[in-house]
C-alpha positions as CSV (number, residue, x, y, z in Angstrom):
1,X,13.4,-11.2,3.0
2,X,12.9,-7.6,2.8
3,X,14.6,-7.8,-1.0
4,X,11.7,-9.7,-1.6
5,X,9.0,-8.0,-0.4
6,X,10.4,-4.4,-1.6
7,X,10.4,-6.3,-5.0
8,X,6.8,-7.6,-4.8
9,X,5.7,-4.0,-3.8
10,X,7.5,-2.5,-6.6
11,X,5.4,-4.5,-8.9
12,X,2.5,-4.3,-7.5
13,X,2.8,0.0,-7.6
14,X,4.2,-0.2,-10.8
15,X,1.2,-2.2,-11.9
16,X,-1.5,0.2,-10.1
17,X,0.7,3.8,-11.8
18,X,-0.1,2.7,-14.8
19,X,-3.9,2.8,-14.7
20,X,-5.8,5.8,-15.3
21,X,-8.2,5.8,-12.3
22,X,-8.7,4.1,-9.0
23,X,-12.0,1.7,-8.9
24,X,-13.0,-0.5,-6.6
25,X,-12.3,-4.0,-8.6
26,X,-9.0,-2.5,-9.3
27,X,-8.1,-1.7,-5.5
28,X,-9.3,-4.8,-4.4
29,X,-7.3,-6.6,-6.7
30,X,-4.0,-4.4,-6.0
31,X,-4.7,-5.4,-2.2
32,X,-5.0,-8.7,-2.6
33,X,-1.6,-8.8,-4.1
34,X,-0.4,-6.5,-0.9
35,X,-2.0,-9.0,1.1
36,X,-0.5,-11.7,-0.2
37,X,3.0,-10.3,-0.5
38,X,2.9,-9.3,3.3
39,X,1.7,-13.2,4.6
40,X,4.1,-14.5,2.0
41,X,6.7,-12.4,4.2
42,X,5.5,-14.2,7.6
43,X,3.6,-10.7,8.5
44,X,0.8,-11.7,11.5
45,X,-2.5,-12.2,9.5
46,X,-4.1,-9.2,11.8
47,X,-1.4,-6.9,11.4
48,X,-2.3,-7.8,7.6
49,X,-5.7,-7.5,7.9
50,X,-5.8,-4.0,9.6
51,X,-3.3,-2.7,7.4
52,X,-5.3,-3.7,3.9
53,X,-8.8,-2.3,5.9
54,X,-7.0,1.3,6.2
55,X,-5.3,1.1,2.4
56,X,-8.9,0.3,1.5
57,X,-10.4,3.0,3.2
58,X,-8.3,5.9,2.1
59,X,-8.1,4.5,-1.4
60,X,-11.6,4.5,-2.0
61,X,-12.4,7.3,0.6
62,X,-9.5,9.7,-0.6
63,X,-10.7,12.6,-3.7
64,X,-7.5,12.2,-5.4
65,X,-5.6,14.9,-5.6
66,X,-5.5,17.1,-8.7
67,X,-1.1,17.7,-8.8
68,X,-1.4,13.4,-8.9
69,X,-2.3,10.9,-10.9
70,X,-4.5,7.8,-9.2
71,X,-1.6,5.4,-9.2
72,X,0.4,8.2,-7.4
73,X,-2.0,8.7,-4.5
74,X,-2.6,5.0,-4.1
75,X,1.4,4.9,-3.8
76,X,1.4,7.2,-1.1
77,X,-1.3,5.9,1.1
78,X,0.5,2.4,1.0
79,X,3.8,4.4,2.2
80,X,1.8,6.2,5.0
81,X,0.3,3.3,6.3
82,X,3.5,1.2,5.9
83,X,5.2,3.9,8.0
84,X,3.0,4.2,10.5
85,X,2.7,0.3,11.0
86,X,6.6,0.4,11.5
87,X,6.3,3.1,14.3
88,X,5.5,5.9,12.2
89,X,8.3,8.8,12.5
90,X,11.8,8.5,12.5
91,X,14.0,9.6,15.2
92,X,17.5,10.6,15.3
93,X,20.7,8.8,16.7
94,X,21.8,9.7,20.4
């Protein structure tokens, strides 16, 4: 299961890389393709829900920084907000 959705993700960031800015149409299409990627992997419909609502609101609320490229920055607010939805830091072994 998690094969699959690191697959599905892949594409979809890959697809999003390649363009040259971050718009609105094009964020709401890349999260509709998160969306469906995570309720596709039996993710709870709010966990879903909030998740997309904070991707959408530093995507489009973000300046993107100047060392990255659009694609890059919308990469790494998906991987904050997917690391903070699974408990946020890691910890070491006892």
């Amino acid at each position: 299961m998690f094969e699959s959705l690191s697959d599905k993700f892949r594409k979809i960031l890959k697809d999003v890389r390649g363009q040259g800015t971050l718009t609105e149409s094009n964020v709401q299409a890349v999260l509709k393709e998160v969306r469906l990627a995570l309720l596709e992997a039996d993710v709870n419909f709010t966990i879903v829900k909030d998740f997309v609502s904070a991707v959408k609101e530093k995507a489009m609320g973000k300046e993107v920084l100047e060392s990255l490229s659009p694609g890059q920055q919308f990469t790494k607010i998906v991987y904050d907000e997917l690391a903070a939805l699974l408990g946020g830091r890691t910890r070491g072994w006892n």
